[in-house]
gemmi code that builds the backbone of each chain (N, CA, C; Angstrom):
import gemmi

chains = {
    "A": [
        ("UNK", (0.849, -1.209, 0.000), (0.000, 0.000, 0.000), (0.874, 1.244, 0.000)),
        ("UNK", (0.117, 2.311, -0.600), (1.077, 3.683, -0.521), (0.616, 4.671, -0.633)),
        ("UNK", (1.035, 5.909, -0.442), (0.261, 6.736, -0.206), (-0.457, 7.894, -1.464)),
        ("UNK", (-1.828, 8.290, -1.439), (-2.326, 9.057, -2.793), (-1.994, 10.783, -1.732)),
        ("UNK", (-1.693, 11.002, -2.813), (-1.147, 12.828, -2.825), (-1.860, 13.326, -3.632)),
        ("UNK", (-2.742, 14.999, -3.092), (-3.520, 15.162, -3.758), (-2.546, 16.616, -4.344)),
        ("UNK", (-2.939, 17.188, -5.331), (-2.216, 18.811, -5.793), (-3.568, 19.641, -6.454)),
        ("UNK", (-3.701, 20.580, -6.219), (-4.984, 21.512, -6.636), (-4.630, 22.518, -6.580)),
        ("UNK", (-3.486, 23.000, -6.758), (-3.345, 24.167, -7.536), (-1.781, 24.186, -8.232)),
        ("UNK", (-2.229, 25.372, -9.664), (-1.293, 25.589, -10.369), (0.213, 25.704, -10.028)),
        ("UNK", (1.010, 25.251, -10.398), (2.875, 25.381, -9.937), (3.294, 26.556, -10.519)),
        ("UNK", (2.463, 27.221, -10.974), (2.947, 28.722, -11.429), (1.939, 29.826, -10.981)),
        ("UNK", (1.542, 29.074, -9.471), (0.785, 29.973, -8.895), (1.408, 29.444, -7.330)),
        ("UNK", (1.283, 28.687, -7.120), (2.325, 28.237, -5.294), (3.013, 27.297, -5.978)),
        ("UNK", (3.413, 26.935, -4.444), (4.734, 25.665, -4.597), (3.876, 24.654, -3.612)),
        ("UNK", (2.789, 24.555, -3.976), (2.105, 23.266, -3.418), (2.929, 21.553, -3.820)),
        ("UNK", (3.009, 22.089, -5.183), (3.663, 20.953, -6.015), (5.192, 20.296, -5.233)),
        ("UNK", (5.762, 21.662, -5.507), (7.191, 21.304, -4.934), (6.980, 20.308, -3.771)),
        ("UNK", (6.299, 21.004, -2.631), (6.219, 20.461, -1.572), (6.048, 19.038, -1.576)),
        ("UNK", (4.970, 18.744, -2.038), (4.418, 17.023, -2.367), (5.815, 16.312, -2.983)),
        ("UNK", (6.396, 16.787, -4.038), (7.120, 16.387, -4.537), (8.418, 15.739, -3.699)),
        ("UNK", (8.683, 17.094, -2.661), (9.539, 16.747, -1.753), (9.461, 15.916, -0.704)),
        ("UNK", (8.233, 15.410, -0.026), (7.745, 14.918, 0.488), (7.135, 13.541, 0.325)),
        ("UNK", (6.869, 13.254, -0.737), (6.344, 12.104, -1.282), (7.284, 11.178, -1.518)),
        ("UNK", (6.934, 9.904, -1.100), (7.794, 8.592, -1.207), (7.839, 7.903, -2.363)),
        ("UNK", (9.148, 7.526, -2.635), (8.775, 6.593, -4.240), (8.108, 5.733, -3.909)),
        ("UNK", (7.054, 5.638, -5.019), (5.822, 4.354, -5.398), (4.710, 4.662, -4.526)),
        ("UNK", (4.878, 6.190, -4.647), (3.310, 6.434, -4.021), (3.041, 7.440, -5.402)),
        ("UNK", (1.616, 7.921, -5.113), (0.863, 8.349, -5.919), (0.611, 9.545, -5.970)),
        ("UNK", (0.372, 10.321, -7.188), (0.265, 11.989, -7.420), (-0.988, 12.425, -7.903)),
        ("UNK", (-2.353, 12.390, -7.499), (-2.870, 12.958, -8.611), (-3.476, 15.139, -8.452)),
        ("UNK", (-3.069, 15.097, -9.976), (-3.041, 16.785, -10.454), (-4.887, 17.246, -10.905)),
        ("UNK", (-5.537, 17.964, -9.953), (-6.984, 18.133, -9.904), (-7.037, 19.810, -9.981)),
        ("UNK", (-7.806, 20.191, -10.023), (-8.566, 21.842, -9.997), (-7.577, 22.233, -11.029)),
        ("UNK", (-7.088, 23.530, -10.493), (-5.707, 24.223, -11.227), (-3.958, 23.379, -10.906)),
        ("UNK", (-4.325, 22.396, -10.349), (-2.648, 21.533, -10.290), (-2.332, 21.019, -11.864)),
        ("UNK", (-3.684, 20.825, -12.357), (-3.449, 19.631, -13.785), (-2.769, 20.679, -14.638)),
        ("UNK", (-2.302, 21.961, -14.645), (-1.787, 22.771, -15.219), (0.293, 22.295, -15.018)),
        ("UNK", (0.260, 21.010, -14.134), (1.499, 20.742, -13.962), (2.020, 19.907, -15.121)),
        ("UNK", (0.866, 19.248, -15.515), (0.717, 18.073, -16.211), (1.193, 18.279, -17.571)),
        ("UNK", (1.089, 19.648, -17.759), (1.743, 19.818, -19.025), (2.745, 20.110, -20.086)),
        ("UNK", (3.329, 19.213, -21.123), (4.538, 19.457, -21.296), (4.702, 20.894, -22.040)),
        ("UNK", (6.291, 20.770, -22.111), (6.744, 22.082, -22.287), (6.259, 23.364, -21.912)),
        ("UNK", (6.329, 23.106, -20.585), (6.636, 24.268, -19.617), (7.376, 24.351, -18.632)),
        ("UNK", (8.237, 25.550, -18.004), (8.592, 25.324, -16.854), (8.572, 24.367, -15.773)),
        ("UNK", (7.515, 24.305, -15.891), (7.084, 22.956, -14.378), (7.422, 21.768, -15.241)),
        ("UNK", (7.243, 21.014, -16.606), (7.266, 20.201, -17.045), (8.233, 19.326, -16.270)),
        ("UNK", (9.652, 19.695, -16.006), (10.620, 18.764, -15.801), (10.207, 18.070, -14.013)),
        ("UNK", (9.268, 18.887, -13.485), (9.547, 18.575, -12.128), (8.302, 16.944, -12.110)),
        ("UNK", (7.560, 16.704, -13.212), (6.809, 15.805, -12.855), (7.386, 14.786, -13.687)),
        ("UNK", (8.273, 15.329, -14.850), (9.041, 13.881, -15.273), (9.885, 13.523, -14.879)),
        ("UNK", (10.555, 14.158, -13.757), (11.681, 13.694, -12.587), (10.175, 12.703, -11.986)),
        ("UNK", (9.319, 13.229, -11.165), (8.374, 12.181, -9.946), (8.435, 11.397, -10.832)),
        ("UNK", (7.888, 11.317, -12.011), (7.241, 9.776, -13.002), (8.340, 9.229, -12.899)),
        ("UNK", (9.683, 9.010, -12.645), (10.777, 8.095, -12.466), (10.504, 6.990, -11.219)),
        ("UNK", (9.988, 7.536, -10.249), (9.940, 6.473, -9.656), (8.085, 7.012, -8.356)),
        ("UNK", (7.299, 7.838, -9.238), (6.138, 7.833, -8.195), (4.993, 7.865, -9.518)),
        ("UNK", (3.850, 7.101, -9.260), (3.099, 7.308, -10.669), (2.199, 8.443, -10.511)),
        ("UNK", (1.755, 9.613, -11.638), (1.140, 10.762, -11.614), (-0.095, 10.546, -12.616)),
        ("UNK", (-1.094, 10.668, -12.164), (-2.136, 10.603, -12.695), (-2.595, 12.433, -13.001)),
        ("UNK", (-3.859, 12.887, -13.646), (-4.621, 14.135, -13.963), (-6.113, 14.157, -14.354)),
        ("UNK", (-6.614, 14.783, -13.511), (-8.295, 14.460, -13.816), (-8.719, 15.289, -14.800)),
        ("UNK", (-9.262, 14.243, -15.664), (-9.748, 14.551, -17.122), (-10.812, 15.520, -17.277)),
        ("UNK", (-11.882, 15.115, -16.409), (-13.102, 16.592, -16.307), (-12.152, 17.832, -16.266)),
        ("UNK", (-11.039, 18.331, -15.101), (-10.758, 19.574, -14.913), (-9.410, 20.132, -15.931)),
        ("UNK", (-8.776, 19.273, -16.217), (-7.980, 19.278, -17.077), (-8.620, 19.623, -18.575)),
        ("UNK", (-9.726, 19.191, -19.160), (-10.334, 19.447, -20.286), (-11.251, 20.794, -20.372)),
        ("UNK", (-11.640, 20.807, -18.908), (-12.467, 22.220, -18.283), (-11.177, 23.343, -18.692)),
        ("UNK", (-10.582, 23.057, -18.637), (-9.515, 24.579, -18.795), (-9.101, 24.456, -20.548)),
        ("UNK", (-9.654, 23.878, -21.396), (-9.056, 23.426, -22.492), (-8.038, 23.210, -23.065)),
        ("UNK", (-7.394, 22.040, -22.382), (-6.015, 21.444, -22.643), (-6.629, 20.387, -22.869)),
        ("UNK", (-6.078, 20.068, -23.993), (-5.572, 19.011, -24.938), (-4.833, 17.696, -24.682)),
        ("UNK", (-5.228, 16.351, -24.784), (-4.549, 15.511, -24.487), (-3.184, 15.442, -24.818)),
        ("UNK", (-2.935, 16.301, -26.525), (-1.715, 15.594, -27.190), (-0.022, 16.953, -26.449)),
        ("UNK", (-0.862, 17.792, -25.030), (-0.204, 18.762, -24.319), (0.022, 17.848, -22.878)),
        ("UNK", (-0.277, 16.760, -22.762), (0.108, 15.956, -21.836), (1.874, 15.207, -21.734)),
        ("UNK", (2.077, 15.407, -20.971), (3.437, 15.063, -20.392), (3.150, 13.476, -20.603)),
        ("UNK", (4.076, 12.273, -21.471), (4.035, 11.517, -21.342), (4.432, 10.606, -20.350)),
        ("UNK", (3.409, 9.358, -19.707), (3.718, 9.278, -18.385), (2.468, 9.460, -17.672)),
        ("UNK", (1.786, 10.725, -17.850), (1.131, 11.098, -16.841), (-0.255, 10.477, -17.241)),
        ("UNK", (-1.501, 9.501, -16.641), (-2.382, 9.162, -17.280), (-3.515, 9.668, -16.437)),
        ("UNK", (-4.879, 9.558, -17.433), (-5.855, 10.346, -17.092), (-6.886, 9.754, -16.349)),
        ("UNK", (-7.591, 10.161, -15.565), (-8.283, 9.531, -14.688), (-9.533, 10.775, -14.493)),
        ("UNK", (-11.264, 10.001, -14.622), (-12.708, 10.528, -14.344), (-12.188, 10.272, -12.671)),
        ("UNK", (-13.863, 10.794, -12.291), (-13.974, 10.836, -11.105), (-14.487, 9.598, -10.342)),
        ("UNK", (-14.895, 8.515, -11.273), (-14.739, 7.165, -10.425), (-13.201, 6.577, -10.789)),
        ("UNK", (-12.029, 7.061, -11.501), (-10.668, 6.583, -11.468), (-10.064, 7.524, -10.068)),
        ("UNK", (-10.960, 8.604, -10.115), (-10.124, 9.379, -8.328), (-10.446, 8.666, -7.415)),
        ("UNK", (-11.924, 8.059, -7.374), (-12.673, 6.975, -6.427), (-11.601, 5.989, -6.294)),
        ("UNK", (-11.068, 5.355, -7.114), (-10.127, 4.031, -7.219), (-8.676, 4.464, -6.684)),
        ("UNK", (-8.175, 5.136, -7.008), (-6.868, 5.864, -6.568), (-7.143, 5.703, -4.910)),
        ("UNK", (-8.088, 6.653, -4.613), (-7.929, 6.446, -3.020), (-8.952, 5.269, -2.286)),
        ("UNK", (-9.454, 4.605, -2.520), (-9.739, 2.932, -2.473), (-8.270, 2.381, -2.574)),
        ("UNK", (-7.542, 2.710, -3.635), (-6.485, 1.927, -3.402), (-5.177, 1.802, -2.392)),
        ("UNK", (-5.359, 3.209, -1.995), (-4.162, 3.891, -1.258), (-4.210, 3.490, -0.214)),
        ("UNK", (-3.132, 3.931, 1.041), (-3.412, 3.796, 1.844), (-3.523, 4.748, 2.862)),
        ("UNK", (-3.082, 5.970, 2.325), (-4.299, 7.207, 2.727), (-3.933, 8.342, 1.845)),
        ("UNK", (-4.673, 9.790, 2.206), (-4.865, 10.514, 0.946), (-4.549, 12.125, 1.892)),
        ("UNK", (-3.207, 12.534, 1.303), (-2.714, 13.788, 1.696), (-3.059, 14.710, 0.520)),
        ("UNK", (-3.708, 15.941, 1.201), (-4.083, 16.867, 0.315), (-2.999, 17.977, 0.564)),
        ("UNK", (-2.175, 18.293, -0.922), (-1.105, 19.389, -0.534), (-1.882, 20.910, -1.407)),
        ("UNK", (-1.676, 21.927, -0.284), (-2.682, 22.873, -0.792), (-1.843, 24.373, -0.638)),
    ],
    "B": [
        ("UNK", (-16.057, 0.227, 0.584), (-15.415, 1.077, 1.376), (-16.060, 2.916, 2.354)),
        ("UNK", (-15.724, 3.216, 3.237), (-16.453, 3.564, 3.534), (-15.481, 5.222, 3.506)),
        ("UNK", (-16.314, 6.038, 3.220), (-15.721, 7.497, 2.923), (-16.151, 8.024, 3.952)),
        ("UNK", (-15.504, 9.528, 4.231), (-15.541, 10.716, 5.022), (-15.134, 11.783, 4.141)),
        ("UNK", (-16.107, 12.859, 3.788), (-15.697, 13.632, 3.110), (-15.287, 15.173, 4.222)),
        ("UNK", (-14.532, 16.154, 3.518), (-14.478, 17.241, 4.275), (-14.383, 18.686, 3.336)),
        ("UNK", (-15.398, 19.499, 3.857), (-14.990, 20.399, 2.397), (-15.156, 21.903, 2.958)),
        ("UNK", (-13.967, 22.217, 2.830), (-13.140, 23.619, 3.172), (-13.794, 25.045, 2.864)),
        ("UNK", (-14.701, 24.834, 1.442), (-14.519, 26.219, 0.421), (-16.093, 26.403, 0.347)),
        ("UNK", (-16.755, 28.157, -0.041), (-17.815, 27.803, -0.231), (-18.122, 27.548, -1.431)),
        ("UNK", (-19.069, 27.620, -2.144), (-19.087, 27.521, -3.683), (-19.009, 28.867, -4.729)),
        ("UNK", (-18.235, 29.740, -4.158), (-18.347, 30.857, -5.462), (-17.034, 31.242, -5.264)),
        ("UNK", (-15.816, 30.473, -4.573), (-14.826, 31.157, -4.177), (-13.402, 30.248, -4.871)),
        ("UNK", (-14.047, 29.240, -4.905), (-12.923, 27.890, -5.341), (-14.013, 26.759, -5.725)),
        ("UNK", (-12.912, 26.211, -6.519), (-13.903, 24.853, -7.114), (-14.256, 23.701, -5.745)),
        ("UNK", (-13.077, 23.729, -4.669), (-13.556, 22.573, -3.674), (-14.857, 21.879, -3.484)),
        ("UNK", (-16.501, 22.577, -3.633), (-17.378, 21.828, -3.424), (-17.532, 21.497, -4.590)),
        ("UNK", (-17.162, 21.543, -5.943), (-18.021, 20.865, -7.149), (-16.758, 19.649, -6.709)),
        ("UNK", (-16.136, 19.687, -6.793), (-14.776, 18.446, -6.947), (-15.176, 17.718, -5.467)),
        ("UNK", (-15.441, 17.748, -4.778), (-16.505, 17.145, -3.354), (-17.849, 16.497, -3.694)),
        ("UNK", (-18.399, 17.448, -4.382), (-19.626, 16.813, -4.613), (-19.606, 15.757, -5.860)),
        ("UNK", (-18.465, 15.931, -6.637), (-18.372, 14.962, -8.144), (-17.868, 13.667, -7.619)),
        ("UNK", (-16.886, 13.755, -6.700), (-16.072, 12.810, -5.806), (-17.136, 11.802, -5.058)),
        ("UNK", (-17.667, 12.798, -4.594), (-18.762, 11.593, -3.234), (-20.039, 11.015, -4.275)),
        ("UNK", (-20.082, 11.908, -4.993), (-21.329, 11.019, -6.147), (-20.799, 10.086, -6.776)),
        ("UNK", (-19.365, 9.884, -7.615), (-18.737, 8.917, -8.330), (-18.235, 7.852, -7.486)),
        ("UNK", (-18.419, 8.092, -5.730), (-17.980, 6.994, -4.885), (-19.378, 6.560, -4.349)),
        ("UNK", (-20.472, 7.510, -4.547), (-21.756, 6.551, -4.153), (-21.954, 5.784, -5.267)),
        ("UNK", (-21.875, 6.075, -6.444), (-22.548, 5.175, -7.423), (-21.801, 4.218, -7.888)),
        ("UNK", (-20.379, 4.259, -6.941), (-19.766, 2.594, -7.180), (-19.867, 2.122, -6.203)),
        ("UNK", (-20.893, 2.176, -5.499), (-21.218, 1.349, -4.521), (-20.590, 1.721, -3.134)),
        ("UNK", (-19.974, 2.730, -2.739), (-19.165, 2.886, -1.683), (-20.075, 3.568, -0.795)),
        ("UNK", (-19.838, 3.613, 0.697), (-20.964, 4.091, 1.734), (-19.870, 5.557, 1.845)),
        ("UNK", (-21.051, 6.317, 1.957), (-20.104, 7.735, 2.265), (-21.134, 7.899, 4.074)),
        ("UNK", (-19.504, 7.659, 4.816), (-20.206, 8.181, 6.237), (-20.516, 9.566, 6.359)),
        ("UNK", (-20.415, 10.839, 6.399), (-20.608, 11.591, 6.508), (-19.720, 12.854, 5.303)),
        ("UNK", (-20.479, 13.761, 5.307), (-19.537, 15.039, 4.532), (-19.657, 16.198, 5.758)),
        ("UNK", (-18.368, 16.399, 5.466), (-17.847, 17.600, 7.224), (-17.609, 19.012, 6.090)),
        ("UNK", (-19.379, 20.208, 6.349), (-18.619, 21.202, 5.899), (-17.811, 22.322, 7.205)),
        ("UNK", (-16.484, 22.623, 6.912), (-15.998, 23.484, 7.408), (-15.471, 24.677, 6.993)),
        ("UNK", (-15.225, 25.547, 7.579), (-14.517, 27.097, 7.202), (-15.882, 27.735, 6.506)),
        ("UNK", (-15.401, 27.731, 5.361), (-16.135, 28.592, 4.145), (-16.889, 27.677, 3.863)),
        ("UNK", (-16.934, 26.487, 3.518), (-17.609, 25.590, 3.162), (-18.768, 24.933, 3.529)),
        ("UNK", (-19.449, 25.882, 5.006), (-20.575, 25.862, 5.471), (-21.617, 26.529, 4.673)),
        ("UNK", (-21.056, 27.219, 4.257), (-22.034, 27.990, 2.793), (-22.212, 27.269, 2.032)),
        ("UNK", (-22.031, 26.279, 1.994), (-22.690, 25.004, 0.726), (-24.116, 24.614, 1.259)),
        ("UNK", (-24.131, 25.377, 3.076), (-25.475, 24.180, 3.303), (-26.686, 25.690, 3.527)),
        ("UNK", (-26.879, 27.033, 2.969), (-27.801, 27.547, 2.867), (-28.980, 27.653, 1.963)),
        ("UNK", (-29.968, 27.290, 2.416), (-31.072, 27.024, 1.486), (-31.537, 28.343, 0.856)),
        ("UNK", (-31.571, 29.773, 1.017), (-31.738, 30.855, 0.701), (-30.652, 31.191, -0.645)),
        ("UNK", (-29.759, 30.808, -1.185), (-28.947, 30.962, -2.097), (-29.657, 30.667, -3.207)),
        ("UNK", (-29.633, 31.311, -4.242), (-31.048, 31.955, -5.237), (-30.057, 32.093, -6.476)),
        ("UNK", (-28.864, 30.957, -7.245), (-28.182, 31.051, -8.257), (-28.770, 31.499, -9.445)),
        ("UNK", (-28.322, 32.546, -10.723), (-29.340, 31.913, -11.925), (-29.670, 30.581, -12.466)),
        ("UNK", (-30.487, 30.701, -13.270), (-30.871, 29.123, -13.218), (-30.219, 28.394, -14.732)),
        ("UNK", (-29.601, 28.887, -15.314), (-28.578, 28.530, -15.788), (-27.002, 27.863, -15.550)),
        ("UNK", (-27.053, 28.129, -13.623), (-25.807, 28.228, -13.230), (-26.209, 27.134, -11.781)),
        ("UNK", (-25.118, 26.414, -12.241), (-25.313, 25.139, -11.207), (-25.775, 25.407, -9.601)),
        ("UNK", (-26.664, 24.981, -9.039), (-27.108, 24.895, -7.792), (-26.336, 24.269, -6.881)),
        ("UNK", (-25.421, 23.893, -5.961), (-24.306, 23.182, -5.721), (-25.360, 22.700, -4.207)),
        ("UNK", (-26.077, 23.872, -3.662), (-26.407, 23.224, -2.621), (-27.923, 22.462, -2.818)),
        ("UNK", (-28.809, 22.689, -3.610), (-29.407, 21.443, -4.429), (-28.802, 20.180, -4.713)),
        ("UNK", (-27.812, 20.262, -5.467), (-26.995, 19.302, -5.504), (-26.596, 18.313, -4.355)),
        ("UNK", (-26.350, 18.827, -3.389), (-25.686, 18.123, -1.947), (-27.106, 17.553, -1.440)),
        ("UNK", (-28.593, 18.374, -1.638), (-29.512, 18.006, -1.034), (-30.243, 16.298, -1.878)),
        ("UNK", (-29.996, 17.286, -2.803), (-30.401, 15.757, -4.230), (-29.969, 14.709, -3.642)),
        ("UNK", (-28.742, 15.001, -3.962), (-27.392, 13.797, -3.319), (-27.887, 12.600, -1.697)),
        ("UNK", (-28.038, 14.040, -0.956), (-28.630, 13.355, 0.496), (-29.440, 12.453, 0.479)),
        ("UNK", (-30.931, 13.134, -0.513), (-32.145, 12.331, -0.360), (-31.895, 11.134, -1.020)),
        ("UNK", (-30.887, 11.219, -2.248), (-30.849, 9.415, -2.631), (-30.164, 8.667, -1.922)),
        ("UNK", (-29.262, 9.027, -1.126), (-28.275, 8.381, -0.874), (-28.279, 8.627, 0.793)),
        ("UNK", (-28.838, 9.287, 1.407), (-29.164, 9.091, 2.885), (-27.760, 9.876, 3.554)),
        ("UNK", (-27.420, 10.741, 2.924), (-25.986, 11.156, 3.468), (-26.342, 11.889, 4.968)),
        ("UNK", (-25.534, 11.947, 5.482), (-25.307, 13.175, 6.991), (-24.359, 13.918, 6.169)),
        ("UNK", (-24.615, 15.527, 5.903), (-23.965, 16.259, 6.120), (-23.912, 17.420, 7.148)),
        ("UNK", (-23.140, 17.527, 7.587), (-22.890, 18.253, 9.075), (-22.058, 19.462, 8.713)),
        ("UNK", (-22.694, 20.333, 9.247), (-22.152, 22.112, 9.125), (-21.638, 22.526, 10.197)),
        ("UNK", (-20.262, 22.600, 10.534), (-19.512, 22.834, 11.567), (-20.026, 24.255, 12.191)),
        ("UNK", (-20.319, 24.065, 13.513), (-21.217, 24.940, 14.329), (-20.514, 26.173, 14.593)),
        ("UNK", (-19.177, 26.705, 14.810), (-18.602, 27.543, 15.285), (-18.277, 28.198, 14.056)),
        ("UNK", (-17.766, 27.829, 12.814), (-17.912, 28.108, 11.322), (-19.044, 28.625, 10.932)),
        ("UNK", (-20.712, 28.405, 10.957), (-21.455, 28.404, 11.082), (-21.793, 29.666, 11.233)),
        ("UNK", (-22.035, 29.676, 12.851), (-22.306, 31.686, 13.680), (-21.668, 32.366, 12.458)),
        ("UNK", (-20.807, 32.267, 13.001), (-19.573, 33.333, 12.195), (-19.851, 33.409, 10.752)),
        ("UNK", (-20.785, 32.624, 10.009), (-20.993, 33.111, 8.591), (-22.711, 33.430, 8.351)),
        ("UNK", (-23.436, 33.267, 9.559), (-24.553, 33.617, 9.520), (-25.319, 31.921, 9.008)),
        ("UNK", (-24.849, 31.050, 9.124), (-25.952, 30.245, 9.174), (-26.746, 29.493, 9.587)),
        ("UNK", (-27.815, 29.007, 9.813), (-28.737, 29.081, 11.140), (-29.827, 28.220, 11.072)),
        ("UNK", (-29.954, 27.398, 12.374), (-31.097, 26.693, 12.078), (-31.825, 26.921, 12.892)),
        ("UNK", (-32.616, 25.977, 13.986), (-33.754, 26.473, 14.684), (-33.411, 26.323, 16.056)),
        ("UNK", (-32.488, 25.663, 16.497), (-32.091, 25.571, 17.862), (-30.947, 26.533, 17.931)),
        ("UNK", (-30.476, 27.067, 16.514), (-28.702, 28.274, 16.539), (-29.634, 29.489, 17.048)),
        ("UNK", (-30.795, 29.640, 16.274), (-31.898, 30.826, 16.262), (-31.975, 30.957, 17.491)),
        ("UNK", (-32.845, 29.886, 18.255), (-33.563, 30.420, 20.023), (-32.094, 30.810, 20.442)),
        ("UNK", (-30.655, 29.709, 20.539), (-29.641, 29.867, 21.093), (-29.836, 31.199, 21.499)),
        ("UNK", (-28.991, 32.139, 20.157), (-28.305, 33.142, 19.873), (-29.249, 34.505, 19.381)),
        ("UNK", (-30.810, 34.233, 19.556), (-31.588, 35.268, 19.639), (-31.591, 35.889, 18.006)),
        ("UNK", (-31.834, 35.230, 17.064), (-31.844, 35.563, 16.017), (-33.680, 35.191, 15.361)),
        ("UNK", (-33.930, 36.206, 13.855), (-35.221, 35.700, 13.680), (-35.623, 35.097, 12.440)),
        ("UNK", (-34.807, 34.337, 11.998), (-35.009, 33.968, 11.084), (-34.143, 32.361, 10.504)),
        ("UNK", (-34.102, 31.000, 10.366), (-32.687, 30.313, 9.665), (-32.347, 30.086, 8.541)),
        ("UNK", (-31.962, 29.405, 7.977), (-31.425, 29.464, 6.272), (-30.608, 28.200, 6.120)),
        ("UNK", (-30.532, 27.112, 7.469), (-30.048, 25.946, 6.947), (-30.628, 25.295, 5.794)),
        ("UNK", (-29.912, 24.136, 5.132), (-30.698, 23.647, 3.868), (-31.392, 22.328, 4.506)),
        ("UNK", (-32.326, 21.640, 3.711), (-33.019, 20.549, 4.360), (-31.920, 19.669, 4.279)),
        ("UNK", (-31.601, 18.649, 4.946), (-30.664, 17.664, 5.037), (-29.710, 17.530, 5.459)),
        ("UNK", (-28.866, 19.099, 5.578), (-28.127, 19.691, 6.684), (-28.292, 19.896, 8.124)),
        ("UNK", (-27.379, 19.533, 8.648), (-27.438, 19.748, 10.078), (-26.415, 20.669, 10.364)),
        ("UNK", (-26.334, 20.761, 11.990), (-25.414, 22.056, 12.382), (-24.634, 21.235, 13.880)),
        ("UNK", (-23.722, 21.200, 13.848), (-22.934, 20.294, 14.630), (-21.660, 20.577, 14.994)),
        ("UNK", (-20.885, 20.043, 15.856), (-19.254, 20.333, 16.714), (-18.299, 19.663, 15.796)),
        ("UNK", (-17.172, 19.975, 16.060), (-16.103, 19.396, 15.152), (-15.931, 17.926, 15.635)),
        ("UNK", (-16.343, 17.820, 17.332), (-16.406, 16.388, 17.121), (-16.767, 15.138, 16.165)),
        ("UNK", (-18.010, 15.673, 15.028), (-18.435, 15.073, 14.424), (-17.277, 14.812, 13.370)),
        ("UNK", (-16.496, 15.798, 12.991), (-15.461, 15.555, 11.826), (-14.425, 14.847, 12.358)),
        ("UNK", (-14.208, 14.592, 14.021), (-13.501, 13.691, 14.442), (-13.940, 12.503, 14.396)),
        ("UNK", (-15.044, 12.296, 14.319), (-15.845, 10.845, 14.967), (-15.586, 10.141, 13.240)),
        ("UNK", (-16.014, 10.966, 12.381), (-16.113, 10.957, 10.617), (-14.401, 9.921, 10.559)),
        ("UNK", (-13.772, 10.900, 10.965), (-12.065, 10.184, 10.530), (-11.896, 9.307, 11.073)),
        ("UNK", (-11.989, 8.879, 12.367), (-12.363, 7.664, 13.506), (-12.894, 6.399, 12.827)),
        ("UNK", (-14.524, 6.816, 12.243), (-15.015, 5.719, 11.238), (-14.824, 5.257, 10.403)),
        ("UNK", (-14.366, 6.027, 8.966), (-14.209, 6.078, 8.226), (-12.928, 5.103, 7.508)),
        ("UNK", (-13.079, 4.364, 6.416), (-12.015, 4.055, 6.263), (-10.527, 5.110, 5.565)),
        ("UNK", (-11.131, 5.795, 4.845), (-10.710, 6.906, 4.130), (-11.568, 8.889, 4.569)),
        ("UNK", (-10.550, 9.569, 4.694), (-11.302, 11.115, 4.860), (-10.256, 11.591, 3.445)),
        ("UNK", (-11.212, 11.982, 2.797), (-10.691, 13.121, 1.652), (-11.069, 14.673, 1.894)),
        ("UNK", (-10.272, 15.302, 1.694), (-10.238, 16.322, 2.336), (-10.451, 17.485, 0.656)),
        ("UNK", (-10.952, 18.409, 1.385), (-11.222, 19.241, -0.462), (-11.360, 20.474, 0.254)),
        ("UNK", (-10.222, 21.299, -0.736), (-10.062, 23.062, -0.145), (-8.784, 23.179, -0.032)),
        ("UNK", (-8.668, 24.495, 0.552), (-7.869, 25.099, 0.955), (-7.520, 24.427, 2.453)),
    ],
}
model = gemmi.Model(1)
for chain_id, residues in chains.items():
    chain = gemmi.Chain(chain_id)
    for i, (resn, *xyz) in enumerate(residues, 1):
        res = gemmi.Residue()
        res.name, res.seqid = resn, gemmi.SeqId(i, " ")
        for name, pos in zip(("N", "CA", "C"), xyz):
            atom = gemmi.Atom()
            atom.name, atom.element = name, gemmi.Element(name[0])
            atom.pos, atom.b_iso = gemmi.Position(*pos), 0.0
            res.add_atom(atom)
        chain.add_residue(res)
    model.add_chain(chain)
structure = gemmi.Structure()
structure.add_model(model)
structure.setup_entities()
């Protein structure tokens, strides 16, 4: 079991991200919701900091809020996979508990 | 599995209650028991029934009530959060000498114990907000 990490807001708005990042154990879990899924995307600044985690923590991005801001799948960081709101249901069903970094 | 929800924000300030309320609906309808939803801070403003949105524009605390009546939820409006944002039911009213309340049906008004007792039970508390 391991732990789900939540991120909800943008990395070019706090350092919520960083934090989790720093904090989070390999082979636990990331997922990018509200304004975080703005991490998720490549070629940007933030890009490199979630394809460093995908080395050894898996990062998921919720597809409703991520598409709500109109981003594009083919602007996804490869690696990072997409998950509705019964795949957020499953994430933390699976975990073994659920830190919200805010 | 059994949930505890907790939700921080009210609804015109941050997304926290739509991503709360999408969350606990996509975990009732896979079958999961949601023990309670804990609103706190700002997020007691999700449970006023007087909130009069256009009707074009999502009802969030309809929503939570909808939600309740199918699904039998307790949601609990943290009492000290509560005063302090004006919302009120019929025992806050005599309390505190007020004339009028604005809780929503299905809402209650309750101590933080309850959001302790919630994490206690619960197999999982997801937390949403600030």
């Amino acid at each position: 079991m391991s732990d789900l990490h939540t991120v909800n807001k943008s990395p070019f708005e706090k350092n919520s991200l960083d934090t989790c990042l720093r904090l989070s154990k390999a082979g636990s879990s990331i997922l990018l919701y509200e304004d975080g899924v703005y991490a998720a995307l490549a070629g940007t600044a933030a890009s490199g900091k979630i394809a460093g985690a995908l080395a050894d923590r898996k990062v998921y991005v919720l597809e409703p809020d991520y598409r709500a801001r109109g981003l594009k799948s083919d602007r996804l960081i490869e690696g990072v996979e997409m998950v509705d709101y019964a795949g957020f249901v499953d994430l933390v069903e699976s975990c073994d508990k659920v830190q919200a970094w805010v | 599995m059994k949930f505890a929800i907790q939700v921080n924000e009210g609804p015109y300030q941050h997304q926290a209650s739509d991503s709360a309320y999408h969350f606990t609906k996509a975990a009732l309808e896979k079958g999961h028991e949601c023990f309670r939803v804990f609103f706190y801070h700002d997020g007691v403003l999700n449970g006023t029934r007087l909130t009069t949105p256009p009707q074009d524009d999502r009802n969030i605390v309809n929503n939570w009530v909808e939600l309740a009546e199918k699904y039998d939820l307790d949601l609990v409006v943290c009492v000290a959060a509560a005063q302090r944002r004006g919302i009120v039911d019929e025992g806050e009213a005599e309390r505190n000498g007020k004339d009028a309340t604005n809780i929503a049906p299905r809402f209650r008004i309750s101590g933080l114990g309850q959001l302790i007792e919630a994490a206690i039970q619960c197999d999982k508390l997801v937390v949403f907000g600030d």
